[in-house]
C-alpha positions as a printed NumPy array, in Angstrom:
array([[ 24.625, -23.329,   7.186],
       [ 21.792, -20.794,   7.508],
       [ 23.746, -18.583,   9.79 ],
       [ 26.457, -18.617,   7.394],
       [ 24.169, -17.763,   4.177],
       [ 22.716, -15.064,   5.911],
       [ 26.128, -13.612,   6.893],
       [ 27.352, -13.9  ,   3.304],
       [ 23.963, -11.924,   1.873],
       [ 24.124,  -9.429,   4.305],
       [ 27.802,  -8.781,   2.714],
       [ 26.628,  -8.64 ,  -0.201],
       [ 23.636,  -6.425,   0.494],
       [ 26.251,  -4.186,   2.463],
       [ 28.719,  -4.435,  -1.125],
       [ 25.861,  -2.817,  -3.382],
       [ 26.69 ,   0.984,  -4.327],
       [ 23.541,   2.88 ,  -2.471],
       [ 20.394,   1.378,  -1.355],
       [ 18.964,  -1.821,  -1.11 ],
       [ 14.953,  -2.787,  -1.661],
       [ 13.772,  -5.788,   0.146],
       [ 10.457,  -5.651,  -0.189],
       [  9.422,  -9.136,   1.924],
       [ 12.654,  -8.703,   3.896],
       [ 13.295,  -5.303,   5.085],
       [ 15.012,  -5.733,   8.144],
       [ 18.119,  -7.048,   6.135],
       [ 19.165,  -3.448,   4.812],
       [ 18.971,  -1.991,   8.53 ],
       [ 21.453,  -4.989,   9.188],
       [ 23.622,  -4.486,   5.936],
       [ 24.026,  -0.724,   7.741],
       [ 21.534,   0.383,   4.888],
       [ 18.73 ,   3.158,   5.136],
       [ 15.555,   0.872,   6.421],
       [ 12.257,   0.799,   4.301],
       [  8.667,  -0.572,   4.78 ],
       [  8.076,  -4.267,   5.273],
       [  5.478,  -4.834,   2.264],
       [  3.224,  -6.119,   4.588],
       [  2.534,  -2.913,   6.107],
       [  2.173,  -1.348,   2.484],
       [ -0.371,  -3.999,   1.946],
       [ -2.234,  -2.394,   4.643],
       [ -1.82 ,   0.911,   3.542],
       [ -3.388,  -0.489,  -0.082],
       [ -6.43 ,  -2.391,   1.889],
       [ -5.023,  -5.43 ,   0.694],
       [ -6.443,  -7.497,   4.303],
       [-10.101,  -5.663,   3.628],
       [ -9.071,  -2.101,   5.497],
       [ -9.7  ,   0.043,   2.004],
       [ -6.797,   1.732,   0.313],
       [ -5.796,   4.862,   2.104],
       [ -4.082,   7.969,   0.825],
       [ -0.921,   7.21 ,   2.219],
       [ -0.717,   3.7  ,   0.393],
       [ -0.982,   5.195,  -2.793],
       [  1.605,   7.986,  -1.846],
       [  3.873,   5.254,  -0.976],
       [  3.646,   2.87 ,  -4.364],
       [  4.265,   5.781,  -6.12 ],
       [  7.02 ,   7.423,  -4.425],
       [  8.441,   3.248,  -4.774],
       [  7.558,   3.211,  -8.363],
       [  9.527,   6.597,  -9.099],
       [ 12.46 ,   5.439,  -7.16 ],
       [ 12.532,   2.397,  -9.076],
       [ 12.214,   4.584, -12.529],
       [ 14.601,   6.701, -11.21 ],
       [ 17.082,   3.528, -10.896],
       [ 17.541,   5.072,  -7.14 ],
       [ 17.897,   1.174,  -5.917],
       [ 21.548,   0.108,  -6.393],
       [ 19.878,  -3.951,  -6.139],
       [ 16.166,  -4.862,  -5.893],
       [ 16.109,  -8.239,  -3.749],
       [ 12.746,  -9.995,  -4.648],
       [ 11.438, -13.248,  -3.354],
       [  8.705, -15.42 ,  -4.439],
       [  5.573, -13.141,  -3.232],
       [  4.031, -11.068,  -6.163],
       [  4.245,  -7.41 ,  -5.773],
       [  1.853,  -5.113,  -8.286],
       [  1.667,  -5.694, -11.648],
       [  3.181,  -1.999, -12.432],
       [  5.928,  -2.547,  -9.784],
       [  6.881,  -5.323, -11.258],
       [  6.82 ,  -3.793, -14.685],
       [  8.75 ,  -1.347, -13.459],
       [ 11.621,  -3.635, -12.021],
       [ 11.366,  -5.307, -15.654],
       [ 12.052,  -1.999, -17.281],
       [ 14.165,  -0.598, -15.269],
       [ 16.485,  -3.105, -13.432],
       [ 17.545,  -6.557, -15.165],
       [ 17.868, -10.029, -12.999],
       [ 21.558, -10.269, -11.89 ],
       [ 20.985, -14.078, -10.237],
       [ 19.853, -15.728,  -7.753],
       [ 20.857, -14.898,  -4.158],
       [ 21.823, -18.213,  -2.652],
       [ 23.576, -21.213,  -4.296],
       [ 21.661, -23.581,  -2.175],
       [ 17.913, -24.667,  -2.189],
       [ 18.019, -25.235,   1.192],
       [ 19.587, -22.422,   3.118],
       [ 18.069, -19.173,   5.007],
       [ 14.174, -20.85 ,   5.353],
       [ 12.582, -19.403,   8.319],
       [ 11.994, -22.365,  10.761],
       [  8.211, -20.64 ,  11.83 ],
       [  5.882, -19.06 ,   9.738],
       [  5.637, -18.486,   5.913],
       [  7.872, -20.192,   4.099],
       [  9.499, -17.663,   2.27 ],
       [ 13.276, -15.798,   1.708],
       [ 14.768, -13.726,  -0.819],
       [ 15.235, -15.426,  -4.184],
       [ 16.763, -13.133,  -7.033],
       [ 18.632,  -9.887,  -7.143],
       [ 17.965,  -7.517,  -9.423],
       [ 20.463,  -4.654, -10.525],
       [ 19.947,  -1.064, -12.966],
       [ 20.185,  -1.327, -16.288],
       [ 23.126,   0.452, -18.159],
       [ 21.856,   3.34 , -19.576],
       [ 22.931,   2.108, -23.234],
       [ 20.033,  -0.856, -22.861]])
């Protein structure tokens, strides 16, 4: 059943018009045949979130991600449980509106190691009349 699920949200990553933001889940896009982006556990590095100090670059980064998502550059925003920033998720509010969840099932695509955790909800622009 998992390796179905997966199959099916990888189609339906790969059916969304442009690119796809996984924050907690990157690696899906690169198999969707999307352009890859950061894992946001590296940008938590980047922001000192483990006790390194924010660095230049981590700013650079939420902010270049915060204009994209102004910009509605994201044809679907995939978001699981984890928090992300207060003003990134602000900005998804604004900017993108929840289009459902991604699996019919509570009990498909866990990882069977490590933190319990897959993507939940996709998220889609907002029509320009809204």
């Amino acid at each position: 059943m998992d390796v179905e699920a997966g199959k099916e949200l990888v189609g339906t990553i790969q059916q969304v018009r442009g690119d796809v933001l996984i924050p907690h889940h990157s690696y899906l896009t690169i198999l969707a045949g999307k352009s890859g982006h950061a894992h946001w556990v590296a940008i938590e590095e980047l922001l000192g979130v483990f006790g390194g100090g924010e660095t230049e670059a981590g700013t650079e980064l939420i902010g270049e991600m915060r204009q994209a998502i102004s910009e509605k550059r994201y044809g679907a925003i995939i978001l699981d449980a984890y928090r992300l920033p207060e003003d990134v998720e602000r900005d998804i509010e604004e900017y993108y509106v929840l289009q459902g969840p991604v699996f019919d099932s509570a009990t498909v695509f866990w990882p069977v190691t490590g933190k319990q955790t897959r993507p939940e909800l996709i998220y889609v622009p907002k029509s320009d009349d809204r």
